[in-house]
N, C-alpha and C positions, 0 to 999 in steps of 0.2 A: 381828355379822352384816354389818352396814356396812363394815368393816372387810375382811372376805372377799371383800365381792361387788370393793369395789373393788381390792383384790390379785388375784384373779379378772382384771380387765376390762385391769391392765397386763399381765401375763403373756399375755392374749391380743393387745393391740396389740404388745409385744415381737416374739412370733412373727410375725406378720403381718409387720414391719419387716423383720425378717433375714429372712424368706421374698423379699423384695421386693429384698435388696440382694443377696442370692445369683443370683436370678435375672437380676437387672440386672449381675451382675460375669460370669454366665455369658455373657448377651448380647453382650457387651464380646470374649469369646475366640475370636478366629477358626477357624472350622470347617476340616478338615482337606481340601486340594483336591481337588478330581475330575481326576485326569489321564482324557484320552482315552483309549482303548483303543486301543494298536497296528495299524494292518491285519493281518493273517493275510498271510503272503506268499506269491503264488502258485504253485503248481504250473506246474513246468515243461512245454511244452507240443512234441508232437511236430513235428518239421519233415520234410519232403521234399524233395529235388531229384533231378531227372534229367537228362544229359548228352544229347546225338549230338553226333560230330564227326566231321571226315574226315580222318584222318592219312594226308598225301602222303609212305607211306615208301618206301625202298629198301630194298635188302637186298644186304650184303657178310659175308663171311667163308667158314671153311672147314667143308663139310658130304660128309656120307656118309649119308646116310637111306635109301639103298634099298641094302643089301650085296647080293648079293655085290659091287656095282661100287663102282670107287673112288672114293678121295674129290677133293670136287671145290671151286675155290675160284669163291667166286658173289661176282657184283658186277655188279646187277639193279638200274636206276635206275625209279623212279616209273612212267616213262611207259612200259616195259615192261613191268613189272606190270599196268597197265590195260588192256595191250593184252591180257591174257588174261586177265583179273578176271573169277571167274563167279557173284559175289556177295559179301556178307559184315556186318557188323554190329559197328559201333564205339562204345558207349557208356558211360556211369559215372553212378553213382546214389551216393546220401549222404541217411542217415538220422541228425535231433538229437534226441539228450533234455539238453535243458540242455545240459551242457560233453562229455556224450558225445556219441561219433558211431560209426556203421557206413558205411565205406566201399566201394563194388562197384566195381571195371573189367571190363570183357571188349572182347575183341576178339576174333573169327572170321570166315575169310576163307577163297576158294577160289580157286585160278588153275589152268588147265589149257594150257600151251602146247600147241599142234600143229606139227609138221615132217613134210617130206616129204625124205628121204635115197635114196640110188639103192646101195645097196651092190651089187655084183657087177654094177651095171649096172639092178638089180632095182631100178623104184620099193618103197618099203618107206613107210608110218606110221610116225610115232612119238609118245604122245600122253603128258604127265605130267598126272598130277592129283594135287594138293598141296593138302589141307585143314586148315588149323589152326583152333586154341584154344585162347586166353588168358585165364586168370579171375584174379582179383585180389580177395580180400577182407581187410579188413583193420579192426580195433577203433582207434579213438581217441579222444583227449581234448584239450578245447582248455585248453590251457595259458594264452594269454593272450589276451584280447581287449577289447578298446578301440575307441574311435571309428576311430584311424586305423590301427589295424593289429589281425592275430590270428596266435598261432600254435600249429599239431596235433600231435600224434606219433600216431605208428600202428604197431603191432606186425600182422602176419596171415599171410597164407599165400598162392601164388603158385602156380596150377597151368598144365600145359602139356601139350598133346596136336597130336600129329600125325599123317597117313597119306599117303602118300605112294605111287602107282601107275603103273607104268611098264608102256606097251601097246607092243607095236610089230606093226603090223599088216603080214607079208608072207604071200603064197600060196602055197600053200593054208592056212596055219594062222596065229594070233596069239599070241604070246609075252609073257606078262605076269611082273612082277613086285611083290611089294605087300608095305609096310611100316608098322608103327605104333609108338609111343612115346606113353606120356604118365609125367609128375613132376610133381613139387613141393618148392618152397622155401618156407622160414621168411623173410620180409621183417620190417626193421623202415623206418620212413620218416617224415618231417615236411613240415609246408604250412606258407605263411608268405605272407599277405597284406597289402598296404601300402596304403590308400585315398589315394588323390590327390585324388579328391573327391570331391564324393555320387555323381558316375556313373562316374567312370574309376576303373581298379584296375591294379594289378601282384599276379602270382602268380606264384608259383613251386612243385611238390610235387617228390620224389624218395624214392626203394628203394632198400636193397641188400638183397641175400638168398645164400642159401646153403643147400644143403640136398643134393639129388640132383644138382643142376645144382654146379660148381665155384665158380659165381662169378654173378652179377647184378646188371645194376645198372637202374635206368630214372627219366628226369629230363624235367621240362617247365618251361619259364618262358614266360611272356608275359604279356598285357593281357589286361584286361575293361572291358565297358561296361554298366552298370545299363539297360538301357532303359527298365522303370519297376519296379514291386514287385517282378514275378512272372520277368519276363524280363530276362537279359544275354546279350550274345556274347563271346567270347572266340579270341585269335589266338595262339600261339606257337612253339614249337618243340619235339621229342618227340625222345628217343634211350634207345633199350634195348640193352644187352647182355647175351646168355645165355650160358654156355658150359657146354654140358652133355654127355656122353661115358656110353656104357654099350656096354660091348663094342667091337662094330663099328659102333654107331650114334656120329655124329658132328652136333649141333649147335652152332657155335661163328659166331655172328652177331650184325655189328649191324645193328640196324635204326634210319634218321632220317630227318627230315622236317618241314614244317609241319604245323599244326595247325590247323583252323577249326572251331569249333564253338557248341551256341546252349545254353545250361542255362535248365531250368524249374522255376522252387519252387512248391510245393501244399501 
């Protein structure tokens, strides 16, 4: 019995021991680490900007817009345009998601020259009113962008509408004539920005297109200045040409000039 109890009492210090050195060897085995958990990265977040600017154009080339009369070749500087400018609306907006964007131009403009002619001796009127619109929208994506530079393409659609009304006012009755046109081109186009520093910039965008019109093109380069977050201005230079033809309608013009304007992000 002696014998058992004490066979008994090593068998239990035995376990006891390797219970102690298993624990102690597990003690010893480094736990496996906790990495951090990555952020979640964010959601791209919407952008806005909105243009106005005043493009000081001309306008040259060969046009027929009101048949039955001929065609005629125009070359219409700035400051005759204003002398008969009877309103109008120049600006361009741009919406980001991430590397996408939506880009808008328009332009619409009215000019109404007056003349007084004496044919046969007769004072006679003669009054044009010329209203266009220029819409421009277009998909892109920003290809690259960095600290000091970015650059877009843009594939969209280019539409153009005119009316054109010719009065001539002798007595006893008025003789009018009135014409309208409107098309559309497929443009495709790139922007290409250079920072010079956190407040100056260089830009440059351009179009071609093609579609109803023969031929399209339209370019701007200039500067920009950050004034702070929200606000820059911007100066350059603008030149479009359309050359579009259906029937006896004849628009085949370019239109250039400087550029002043202010853009706002929201």
């Amino acid at each position: 019995m002696t014998s058992f109890n004490t066979l008994l009492r090593g068998a239990f210090a035995a376990t006891v021991l390797t219970g102690t050195a298993l624990a102690a060897r597990a003690a010893d085995i480094p736990s496996p680490r906790q990495e951090p958990a990555a952020p979640l990265p964010l959601a791209p977040a919407l952008t806005f900007k909105g243009a106005a600017y005043l493009w000081a154009t001309g306008l040259e080339g060969r046009m027929r817009t009101l048949p039955p009369l001929p065609t005629v070749k125009v070359d219409i500087g700035f400051d005759q345009v204003m002398k008969n400018f009877d309103g109008g609306i120049m600006g361009a907006g741009e919406i980001g998601y991430g590397r996408y964007l939506l880009f808008f131009d328009v332009i619409a403009s009215k000019i109404s020259p007056n003349k007084t002619v004496f044919p046969a001796g007769v004072p006679a009127g003669v009054k044009v009113d010329s209203a266009s619109f220029i819409g421009l929208a277009a998909a892109g994506y920003r290809f690259v962008d960095t600290e000091s530079y970015s650059l877009d393409g843009f594939a969209g659609v280019r539409g153009f509408s005119t009316k054109n009304t010719l009065r001539v006012q002798l007595l006893p009755g008025t003789l009018k004539l009135s014409e309208s046109e409107q098309w559309a081109d497929a443009v495709v186009g790139a922007r290409f920005r250079l920072n010079l520093t956190p407040s100056w910039y260089l830009t440059t965008i351009g179009f071609v297109g093609k579609g109803a019109s023969r031929y399209e093109w339209d370019v701007f380069g200039g500067v920009g200045y950050a004034i702070d977050q929200r606000w820059s201005a911007f100066a350059g230079y603008r030149a479009m040409k359309v050359d579009h033809r259906n029937g006896s309608f004849i628009f085949d013009a370019l239109q250039q000039g400087p550029v002043l304007g202010l853009t706002s992000r929201f």
